[in-house]
C-alpha positions in Angstrom: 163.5 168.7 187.9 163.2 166.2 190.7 165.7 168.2 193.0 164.0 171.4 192.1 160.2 170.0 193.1 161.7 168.5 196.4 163.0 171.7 197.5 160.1 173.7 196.9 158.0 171.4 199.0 160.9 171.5 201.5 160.7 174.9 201.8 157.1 175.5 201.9 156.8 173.1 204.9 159.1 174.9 206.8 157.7 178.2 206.3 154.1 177.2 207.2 155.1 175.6 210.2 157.0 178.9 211.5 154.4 181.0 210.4 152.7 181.2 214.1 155.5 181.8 216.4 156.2 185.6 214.4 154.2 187.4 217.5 156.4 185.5 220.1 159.7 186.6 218.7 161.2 190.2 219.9 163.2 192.6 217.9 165.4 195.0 217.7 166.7 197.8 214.9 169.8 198.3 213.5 171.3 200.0 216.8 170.2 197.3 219.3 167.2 199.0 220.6 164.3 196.7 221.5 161.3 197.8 220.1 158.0 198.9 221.6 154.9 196.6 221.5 153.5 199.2 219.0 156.5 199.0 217.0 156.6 195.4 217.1 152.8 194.7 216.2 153.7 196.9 212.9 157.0 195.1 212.4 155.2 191.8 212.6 152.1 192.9 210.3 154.9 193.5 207.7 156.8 190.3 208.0 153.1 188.4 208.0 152.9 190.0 204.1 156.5 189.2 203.4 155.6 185.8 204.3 152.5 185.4 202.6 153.6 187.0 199.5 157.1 184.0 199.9 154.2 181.2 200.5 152.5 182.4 197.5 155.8 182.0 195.3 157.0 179.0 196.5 153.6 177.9 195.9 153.3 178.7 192.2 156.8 177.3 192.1 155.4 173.8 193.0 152.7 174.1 190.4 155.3 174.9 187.9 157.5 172.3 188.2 154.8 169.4 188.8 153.1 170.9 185.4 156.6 170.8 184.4 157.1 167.0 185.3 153.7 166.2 183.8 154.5 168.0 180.4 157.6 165.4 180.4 155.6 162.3 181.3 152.9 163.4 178.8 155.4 163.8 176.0 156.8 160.1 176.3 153.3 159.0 176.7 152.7 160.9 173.7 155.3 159.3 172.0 154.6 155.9 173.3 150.6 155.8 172.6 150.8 157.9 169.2 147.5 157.5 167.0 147.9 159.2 164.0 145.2 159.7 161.8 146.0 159.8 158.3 144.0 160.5 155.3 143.3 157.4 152.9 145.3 155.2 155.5 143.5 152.8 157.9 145.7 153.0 160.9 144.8 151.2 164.3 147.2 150.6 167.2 146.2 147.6 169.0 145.3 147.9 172.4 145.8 143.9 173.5 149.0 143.4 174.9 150.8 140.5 174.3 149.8 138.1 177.0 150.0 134.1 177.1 151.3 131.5 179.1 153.6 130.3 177.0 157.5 131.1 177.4 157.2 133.1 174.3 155.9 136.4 176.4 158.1 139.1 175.3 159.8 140.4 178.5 160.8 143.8 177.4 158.1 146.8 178.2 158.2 147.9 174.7 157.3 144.6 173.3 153.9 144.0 174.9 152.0 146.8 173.2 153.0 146.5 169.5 152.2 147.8 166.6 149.4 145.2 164.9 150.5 145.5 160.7 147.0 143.4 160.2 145.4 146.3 161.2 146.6 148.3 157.9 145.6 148.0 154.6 147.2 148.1 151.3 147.5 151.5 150.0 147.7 152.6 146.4 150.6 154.2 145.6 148.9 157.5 144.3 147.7 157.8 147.6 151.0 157.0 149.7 151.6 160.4 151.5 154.6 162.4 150.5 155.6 159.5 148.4 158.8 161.3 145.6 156.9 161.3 142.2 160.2 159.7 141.1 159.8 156.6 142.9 156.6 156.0 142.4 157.3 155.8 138.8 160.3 153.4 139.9 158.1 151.4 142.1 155.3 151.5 139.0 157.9 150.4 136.7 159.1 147.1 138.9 155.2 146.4 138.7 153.9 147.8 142.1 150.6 149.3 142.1 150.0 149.2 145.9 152.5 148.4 149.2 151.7 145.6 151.7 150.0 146.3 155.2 154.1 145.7 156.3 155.1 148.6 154.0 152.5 150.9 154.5 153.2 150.2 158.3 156.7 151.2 158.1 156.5 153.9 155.8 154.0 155.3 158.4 156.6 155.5 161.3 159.5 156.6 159.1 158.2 159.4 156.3 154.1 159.9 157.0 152.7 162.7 158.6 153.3 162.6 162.5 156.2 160.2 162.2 158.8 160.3 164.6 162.4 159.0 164.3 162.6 156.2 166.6 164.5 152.4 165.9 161.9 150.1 164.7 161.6 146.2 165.4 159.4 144.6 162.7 158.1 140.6 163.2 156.8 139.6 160.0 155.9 136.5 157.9 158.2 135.6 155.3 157.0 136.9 151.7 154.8 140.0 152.9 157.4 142.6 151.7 160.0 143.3 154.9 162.7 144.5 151.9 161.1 146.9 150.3 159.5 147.8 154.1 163.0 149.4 154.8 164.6 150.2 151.6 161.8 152.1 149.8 162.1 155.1 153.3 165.7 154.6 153.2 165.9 156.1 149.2 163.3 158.4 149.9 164.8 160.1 153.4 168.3 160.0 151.6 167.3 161.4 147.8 168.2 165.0 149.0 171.2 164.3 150.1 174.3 166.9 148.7 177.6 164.7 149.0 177.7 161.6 148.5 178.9 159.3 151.1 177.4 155.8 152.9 174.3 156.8 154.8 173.0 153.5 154.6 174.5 150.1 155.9 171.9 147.1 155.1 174.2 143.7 156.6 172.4 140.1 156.3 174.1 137.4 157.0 174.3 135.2 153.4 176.0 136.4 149.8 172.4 134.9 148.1 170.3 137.6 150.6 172.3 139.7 150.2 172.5 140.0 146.2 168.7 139.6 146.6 168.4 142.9 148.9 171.0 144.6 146.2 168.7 144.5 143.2 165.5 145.9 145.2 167.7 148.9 146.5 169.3 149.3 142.5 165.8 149.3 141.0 164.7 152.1 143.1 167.7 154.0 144.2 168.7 155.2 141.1 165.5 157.4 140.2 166.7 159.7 143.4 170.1 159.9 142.0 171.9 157.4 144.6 174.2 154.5 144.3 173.9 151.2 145.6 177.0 149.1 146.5 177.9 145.5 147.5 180.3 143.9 150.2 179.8 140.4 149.9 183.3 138.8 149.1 181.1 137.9 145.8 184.7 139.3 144.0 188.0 140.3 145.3 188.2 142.9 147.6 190.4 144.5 145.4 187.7 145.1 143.0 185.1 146.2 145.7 187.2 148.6 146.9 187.6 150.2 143.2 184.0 150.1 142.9 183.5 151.9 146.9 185.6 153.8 146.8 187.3 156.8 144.4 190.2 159.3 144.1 190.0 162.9 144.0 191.6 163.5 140.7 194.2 166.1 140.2 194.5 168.1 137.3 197.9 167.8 135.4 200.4 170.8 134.4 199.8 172.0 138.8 202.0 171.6 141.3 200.2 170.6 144.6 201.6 170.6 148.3 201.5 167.2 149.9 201.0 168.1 152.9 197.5 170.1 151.7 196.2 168.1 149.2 196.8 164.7 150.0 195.1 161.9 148.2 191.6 162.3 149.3 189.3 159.0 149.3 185.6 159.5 149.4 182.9 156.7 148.8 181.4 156.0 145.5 178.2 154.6 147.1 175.6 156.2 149.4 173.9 153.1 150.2 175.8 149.6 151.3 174.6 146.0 151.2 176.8 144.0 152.7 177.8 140.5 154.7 179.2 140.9 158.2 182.6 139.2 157.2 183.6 141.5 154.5 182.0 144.7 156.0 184.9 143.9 158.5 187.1 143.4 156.0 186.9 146.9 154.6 186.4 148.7 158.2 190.4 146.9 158.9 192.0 147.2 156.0 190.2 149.8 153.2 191.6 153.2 153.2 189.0 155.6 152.9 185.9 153.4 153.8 184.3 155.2 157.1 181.1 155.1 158.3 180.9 158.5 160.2 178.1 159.9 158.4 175.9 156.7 158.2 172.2 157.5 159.2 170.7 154.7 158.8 171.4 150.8 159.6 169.5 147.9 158.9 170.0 144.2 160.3 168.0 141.6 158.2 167.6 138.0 159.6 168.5 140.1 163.2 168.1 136.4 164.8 170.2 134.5 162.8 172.7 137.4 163.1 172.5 138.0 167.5 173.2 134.2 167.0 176.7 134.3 165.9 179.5 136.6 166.7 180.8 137.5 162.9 184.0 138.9 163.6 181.9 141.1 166.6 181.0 143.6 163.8 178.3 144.8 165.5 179.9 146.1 168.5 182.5 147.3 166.1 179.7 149.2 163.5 178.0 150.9 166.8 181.4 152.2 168.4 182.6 153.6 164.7 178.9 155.3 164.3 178.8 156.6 168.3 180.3 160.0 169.4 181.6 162.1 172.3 181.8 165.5 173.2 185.8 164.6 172.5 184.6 163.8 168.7 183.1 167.5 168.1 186.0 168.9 169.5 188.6 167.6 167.2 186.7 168.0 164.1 186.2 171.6 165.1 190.3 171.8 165.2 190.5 170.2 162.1 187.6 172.0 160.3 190.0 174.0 157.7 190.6 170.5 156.5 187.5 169.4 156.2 187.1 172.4 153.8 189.0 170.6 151.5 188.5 166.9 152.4 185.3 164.7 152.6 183.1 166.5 154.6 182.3 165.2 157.8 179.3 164.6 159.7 179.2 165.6 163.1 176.5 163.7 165.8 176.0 166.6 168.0 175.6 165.3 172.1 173.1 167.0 174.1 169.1 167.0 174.1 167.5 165.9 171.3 163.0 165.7 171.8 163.8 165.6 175.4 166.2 162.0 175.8 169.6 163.4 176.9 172.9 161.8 175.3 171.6 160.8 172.3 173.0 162.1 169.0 171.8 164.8 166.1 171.6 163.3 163.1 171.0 159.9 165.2 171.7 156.8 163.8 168.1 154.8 163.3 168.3 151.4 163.0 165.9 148.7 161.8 166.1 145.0 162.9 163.2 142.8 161.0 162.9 139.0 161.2 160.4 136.8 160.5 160.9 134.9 163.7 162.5 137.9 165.6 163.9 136.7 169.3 162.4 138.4 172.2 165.4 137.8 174.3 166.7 140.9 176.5 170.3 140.2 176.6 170.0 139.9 172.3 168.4 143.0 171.8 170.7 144.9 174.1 173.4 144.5 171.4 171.7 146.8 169.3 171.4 149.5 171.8 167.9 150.5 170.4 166.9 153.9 171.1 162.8 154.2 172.1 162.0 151.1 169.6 158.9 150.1 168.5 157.8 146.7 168.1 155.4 146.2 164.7 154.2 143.0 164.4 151.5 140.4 163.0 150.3 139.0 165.9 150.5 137.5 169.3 152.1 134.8 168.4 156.1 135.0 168.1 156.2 132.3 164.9 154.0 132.8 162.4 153.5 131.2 159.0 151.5 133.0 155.5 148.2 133.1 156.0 147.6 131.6 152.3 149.8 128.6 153.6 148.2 124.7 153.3 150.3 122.3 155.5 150.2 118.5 154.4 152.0 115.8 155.9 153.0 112.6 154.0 153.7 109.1 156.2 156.3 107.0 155.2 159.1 104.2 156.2 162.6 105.1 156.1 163.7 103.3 153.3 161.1 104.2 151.4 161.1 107.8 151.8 162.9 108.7 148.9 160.3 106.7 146.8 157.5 108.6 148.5 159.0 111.6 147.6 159.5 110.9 143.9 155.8 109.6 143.9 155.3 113.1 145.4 157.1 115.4 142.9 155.5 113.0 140.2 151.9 113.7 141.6 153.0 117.6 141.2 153.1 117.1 137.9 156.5 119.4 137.1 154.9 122.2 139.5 157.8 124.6 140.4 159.4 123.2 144.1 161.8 123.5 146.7 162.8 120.1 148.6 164.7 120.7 152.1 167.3 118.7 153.8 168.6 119.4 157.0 172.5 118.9 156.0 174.4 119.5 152.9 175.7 116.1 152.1 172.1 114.4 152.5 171.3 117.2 150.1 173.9 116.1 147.4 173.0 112.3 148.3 169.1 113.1 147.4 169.8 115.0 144.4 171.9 112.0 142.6 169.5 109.7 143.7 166.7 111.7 141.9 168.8 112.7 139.1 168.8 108.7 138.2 164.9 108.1 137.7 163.0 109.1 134.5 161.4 111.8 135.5 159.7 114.6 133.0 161.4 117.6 134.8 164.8 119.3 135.5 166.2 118.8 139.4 169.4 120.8 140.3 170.8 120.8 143.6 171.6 124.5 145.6 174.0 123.8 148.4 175.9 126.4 150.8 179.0 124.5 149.7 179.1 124.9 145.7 181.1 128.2 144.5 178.8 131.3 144.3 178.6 131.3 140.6 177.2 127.9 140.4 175.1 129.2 143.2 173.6 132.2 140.9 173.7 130.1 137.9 171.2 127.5 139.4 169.0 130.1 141.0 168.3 131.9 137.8 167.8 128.7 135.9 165.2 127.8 138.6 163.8 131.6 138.2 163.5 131.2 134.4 161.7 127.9 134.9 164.5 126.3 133.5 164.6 123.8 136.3 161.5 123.0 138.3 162.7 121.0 141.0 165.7 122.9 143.4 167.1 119.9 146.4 168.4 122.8 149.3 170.0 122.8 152.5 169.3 124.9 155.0 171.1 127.7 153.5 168.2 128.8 151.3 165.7 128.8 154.1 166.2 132.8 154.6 164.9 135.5 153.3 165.0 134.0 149.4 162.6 135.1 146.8 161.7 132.9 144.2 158.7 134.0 142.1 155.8 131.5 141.3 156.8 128.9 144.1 153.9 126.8 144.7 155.3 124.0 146.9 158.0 123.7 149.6 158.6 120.1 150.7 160.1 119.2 154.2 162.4 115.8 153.3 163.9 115.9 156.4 161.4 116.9 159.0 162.5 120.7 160.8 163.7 120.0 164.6 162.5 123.6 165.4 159.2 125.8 164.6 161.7 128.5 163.5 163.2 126.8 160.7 159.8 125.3 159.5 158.8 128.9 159.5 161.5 130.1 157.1 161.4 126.9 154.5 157.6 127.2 154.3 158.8 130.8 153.9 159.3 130.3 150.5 156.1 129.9 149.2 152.6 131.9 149.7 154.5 134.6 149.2 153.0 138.4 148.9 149.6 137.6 149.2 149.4 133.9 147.2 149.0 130.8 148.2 151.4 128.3 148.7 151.7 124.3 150.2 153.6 122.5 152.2 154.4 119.1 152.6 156.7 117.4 155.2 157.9 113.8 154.8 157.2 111.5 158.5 158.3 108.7 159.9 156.1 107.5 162.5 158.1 108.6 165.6 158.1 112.1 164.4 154.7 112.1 164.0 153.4 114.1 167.6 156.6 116.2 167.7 156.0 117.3 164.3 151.9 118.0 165.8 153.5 120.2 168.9 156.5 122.4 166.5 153.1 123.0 164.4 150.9 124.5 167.4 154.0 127.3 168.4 153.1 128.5 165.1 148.7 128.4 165.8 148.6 125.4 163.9 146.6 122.7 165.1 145.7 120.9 162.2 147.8 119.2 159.3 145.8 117.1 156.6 147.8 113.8 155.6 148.4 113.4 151.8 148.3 110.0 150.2 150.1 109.6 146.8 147.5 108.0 143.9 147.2 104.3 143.9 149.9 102.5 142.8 151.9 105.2 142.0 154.2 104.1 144.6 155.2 100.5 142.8 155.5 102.1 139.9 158.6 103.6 140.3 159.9 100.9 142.1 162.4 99.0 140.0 164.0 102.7 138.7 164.0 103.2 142.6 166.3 99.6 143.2 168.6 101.2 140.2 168.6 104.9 141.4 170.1 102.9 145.0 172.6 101.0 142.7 174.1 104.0 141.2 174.2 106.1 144.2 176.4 103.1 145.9 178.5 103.5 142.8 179.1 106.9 142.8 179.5 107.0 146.4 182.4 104.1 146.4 183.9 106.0 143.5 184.3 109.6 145.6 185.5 107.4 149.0 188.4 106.3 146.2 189.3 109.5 144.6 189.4 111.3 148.2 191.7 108.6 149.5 193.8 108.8 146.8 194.1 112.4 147.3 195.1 112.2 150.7 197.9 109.8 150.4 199.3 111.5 147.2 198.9 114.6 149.7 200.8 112.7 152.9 203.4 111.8 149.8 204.2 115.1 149.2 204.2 116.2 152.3 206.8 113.3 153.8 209.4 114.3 150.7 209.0 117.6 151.7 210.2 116.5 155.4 212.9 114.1 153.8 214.3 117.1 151.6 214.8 119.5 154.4 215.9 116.8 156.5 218.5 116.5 154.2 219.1 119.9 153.7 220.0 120.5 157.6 
């Protein structure tokens, strides 16, 4: 369009500017004779017109292709600066960009004029628009009346009226409803689906999230008539494959030609939950398991997963879901087949809404965190296509709004006892303690384990087995056990109903891990505390991680009077039997290791011998 307006003006420029030398010019006609001056003064009179009607052309030319250019421009403004209005919806772009001095300015163009979620409202779910009567009785049934501001957000951009199919970004607070943000469009844009096939791929990077994400897609999912599948290495991939994927079966008594009617795999699932490792798994080694037709993918905890390479699964998931003109091609030579086979979905290249190269069905994809990086050479991975940033907020880290933040000064080899006085004070109120490694995490959990207090403490580590993982989770759901003593490996994305306190043993070294353990409380709406355990020297660091997140004041808690003493002689025991258990697991490892280097040197004696 470019070319064409250049030319036109080209054109036109050299016209006018030969337009007054026509009366100078002599002529002749088609036998060589020159003209007369009578003849001539007609011949020019005519090519004046010719000229003038050729000016007027090129003219309207021009104004065609500049309207032209500005119809294109308007359209991706259009698309950019969008302000639906939607009946019984409260819906308000913000018009503040995103500007501050601090380094956490979001570079990208597309990131300093987001979305604001505050600026919805919670909608009831009778007034939802285009909401599947279905899944409101699904939603109604889990105890929903009404979604979140996040929700109705979301559901705004993917299913309301005006909504337009674009990747979306979404910067949230931990516990204001990011899972059912995604999953609840995802059920509803794929409940008329005909064959059944993954459309969906949701990949977070922990088994617990991830088993956690599976029950919100099950309880809704089914009402529309899809399955929901997991890919966590929870089981043996033997028995995930039998439950992803399924034989055609053949009916007996018929004689079939192998070359026509092959075994034919097709997926027993339309939507996937799955870890990066064992989503790799199946893409190398699972006959059958394809992601062709996926429509939609979704990367939870998208910080924590940019982080770390996993197998490169996401270069690998983009090039299996891309396609070339080559792609169309070959299916069409092979379309008798497909007859017969799994059907195939073909992403048509060309124009689609006026971006060339991108593909029809397209792939959207949705990336939420609640501390989600602003870092260019990150979000290029994803290769998002015209994304739109919905956030809370200026401010990159954010913490509930419902959130109290307490800090509690102590000596170092007294902290333990402040924290028992702590948890005594709490009075059996239902808790989270976090450490920042797994082995001070087992350490603590003895040590409590040995005083005489009133309520159940179990430890949740990222090195016990999953079972015993899942076993202590939903004693501390059940309110079986009030006290859980975590690494970091709960931090993310975990829902645990009626949490009232999160406690920081080991103070966080960075806002964004302060963000996720406070996380777990003041969830959806309630409010929440947290306390954090000081020594004196982390005392102003632990004041500046607080400000990143707007927080410039933290009230010091002081345990009752005497409360302290009181459990100091269990504490002087508690020490005594940690030493002892300690000692003892130094003595059974050693004695493991040599009965292991035993082994191994009559192994090396044996086949000594033997050559």
């Amino acid at each position: 369009m470019a070319m064409q307006t250049g030319a036109a003006r080209l054109s036109l420029n050299r016209l006018m500017k030969g337009s007054g030398t026509i009366s100078s010019r002599y002529f002749s006609d088609k036998k060589g004779r020159v003209l007369s001056e009578e003849e001539q003064a007609i011949e020019n009179v005519y090519i004046k017109k010719m000229e003038r009607e050729r000016l007027e052309k090129l003219k309207k030319k021009l104004a065609a292709a500049e309207a032209e250019k500005d119809k294109s421009v308007n359209k991706m403004v259009e698309i950019e600066m969008k302000d639906v209005k939607k009946k019984h919806i409260k819906r308000k772009r913000t018009t503040t960009s995103i500007t501050s001095n601090s380094s956490s300015v979001p570079v990208l163009p597309w990131m300093r004029s987001p979305i604001d979620v505050t600026e919805f409202e919670d909608c009831s779910l009778d007034l939802l628009p285009l909401l599947d009567p279905r899944l409101e009785e699904a939603l109604q049934r889990m105890g929903f009346s009404s979604l979140f501001p996040v929700q109705v957000a979301v559901w705004q951009e993917t299913i309301g009226p005006g909504a337009f199919e674009r990747d979306l970004c979404i910067n949230s607070p931990t516990g204001t409803g990011k899972t059912l943000a995604y999953a609840l469009p995802i059920v509803q844009k794929l409940s008329t689906r005909v064959v059944k096939c993954i459309r969906a791929l949701v990949v977070l990077p922990t088994r617990d999230l991830a088993l956690q994400v599976k029950e919100v897609f099950a309880a809704i999912a089914p009402a529309v008539g899809l399955s929901v599948g997991l890919a966590v290495g929870q089981s043996s991939i033997e028995d995930e494959i039998s439950e992803l994927i399924k034989r055609t079966r053949l009916e007996a008594g018929i004689c079939y030609d192998p070359e026509d009617h092959g075994v034919d795999l097709q997926s027993s699932v339309d939507i996937l939950v799955a870890t990066p490792g064992r989503l790799m798994d199946h893409i190398n080694t699972t006959k059958g398991f394809t992601l062709e037709h996926l429509c939609y993918l979704v990367v939870d905890e998208t910080d924590r997963l940019l982080r770390e390479a996993y197998q490169s699964w996401l270069p690998t998931v983009l090039q299996l879901t891309s396609t070339n003109e080559d792609d169309i091609f070959s299916h069409a030579r092979t379309f008798a087949h497909s007859m017969i086979g799994s059907l195939k979905t073909i992403r048509k290249s060309g124009v689609e809404r006026g971006c060339k190269g991108k593909t029809s069905p397209r792939l959207m994809k949705m990336v939420l965190s609640a501390t989600l990086t602003r870092d260019p050479s990150k979000l290029s991975q994803l290769d998002l296509y015209h994304p739109l940033f919905l956030t809370t907020g200026p401010q990159r880290y954010q913490l509930p709004e419902k959130l109290e933040s307490y800090k509690l000064l102590c000596e170092s080899k007294d902290k333990p006892l402040y924290l028992v006085a702590l948890l005594q004070d709490l009075k059996g109120e239902k808790c989270i303690v976090f450490l920042s490694s797994v082995e001070s995490a087992q350490k603590l959990s003895i040590l409590l384990n040995s005083f005489e207090l009133p309520f159940k403490i179990k430890l949740y580590s990222g090195l016990q087995h999953q079972s015993v993982r899942s076993k202590t989770l939903r004693a501390f759901r059940e309110g079986e056990t009030q006290v859980l003593v975590a690494s970091d490996a709960m931090t993310r994305g975990m829902d645990v109903e009626g949490v009232r306190t999160v406690i920081n043993y080991d103070a966080p070294a960075y806002i964004k891990t302060y963000v996720h353990r406070a996380g777990r409380t003041a969830r959806a709406g309630q409010a929440g505390r947290c306390f954090s355990l000081l020594l004196r020297n982390e005392v102003d660091p632990f004041k500046k991680l607080l400000q990143k997140a707007d927080r410039n004041t933290c009230s010091v808690y002081h345990p009752p009077d005497g409360l302290i003493e009181s459990f100091r002689p269990q504490y002087t025991a508690a020490l005594a039997k940690l030493k002892e258990y300690m000692e003892s697991r130094t003595s059974r490892r050693r004695k493991i290791s040599l009965k292991s280097q035993k082994v191994v040197k009559e192994k090396n004696i044996r086949n000594l011998e033997e050559i």
